[in-house]
C-alpha positions in Angstrom: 23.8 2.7 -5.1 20.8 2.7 -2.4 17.6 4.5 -3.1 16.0 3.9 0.2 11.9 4.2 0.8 11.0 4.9 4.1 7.6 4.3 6.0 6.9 5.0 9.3 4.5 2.9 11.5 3.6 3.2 15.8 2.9 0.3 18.2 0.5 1.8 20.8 1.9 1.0 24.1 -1.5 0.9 26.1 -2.3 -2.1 23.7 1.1 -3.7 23.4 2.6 -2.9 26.5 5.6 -5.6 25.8 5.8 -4.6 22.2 4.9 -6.7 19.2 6.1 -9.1 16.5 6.1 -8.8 12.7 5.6 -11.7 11.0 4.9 -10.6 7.5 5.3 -7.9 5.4 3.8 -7.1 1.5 5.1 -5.0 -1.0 4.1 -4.9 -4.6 6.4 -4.4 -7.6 5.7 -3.0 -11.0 9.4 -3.0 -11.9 12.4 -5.0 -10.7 15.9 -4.6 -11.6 17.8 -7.4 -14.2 20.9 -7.0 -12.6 22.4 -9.4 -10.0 22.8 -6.6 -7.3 19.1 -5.8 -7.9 18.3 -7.0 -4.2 15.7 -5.8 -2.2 16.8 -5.1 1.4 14.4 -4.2 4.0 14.9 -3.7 7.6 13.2 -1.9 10.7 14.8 0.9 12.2 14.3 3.1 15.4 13.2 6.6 14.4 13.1 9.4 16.5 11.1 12.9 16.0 10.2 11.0 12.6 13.4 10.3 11.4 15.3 7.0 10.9 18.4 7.0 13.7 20.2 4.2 11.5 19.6 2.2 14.3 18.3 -1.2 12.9 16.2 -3.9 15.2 17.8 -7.4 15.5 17.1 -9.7 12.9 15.0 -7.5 11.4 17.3 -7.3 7.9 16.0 -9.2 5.0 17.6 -9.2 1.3 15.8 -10.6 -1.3 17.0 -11.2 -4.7 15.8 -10.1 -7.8 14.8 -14.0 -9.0 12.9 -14.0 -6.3 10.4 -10.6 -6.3 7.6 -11.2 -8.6 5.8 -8.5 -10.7 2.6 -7.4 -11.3 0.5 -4.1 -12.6 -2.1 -5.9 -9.8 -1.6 -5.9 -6.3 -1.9 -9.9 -6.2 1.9 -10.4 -6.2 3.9 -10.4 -3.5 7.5 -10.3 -2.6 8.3 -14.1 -2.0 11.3 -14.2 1.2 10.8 -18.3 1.1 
């Protein structure tokens, strides 16, 4: 069952008039799930007014499996997508 997290970030147009490309992305764990459908799935979505429109950017989905998200109660760990 998803539990989705949501945040929202803007590309100003006046300094990227052609848009952008994200290369990277950290998140930090305390906790991960033991269980082999325990993946991580991120993706970028359009919003509108705020609001996700379920409408997901090319090749921006990335699942990562549990073995492969480190832990910390520090935020020196990352999520490793290698």
């Amino acid at each position: 069952m998803a539990d989705p997290l949501a945040q929202t970030f803007m590309i100003d147009k006046k300094n990227y008039p052609n848009g952008c490309f994200l290369k990277s992305i950290k998140l930090f764990f305390k906790t991960k799930s033991t269980a082999q459908d325990g993946a991580v799935k991120l993706s970028i979505v359009n919003t509108l007014n705020g609001y996700p429109t379920g409408s997901t950017l090319d090749y921006s989905i990335v699942t990562v499996p549990p073995e492969k998200i480190n832990i910390s109660d520090r935020k020196s760990t990352r999520l490793n997508s290698s």
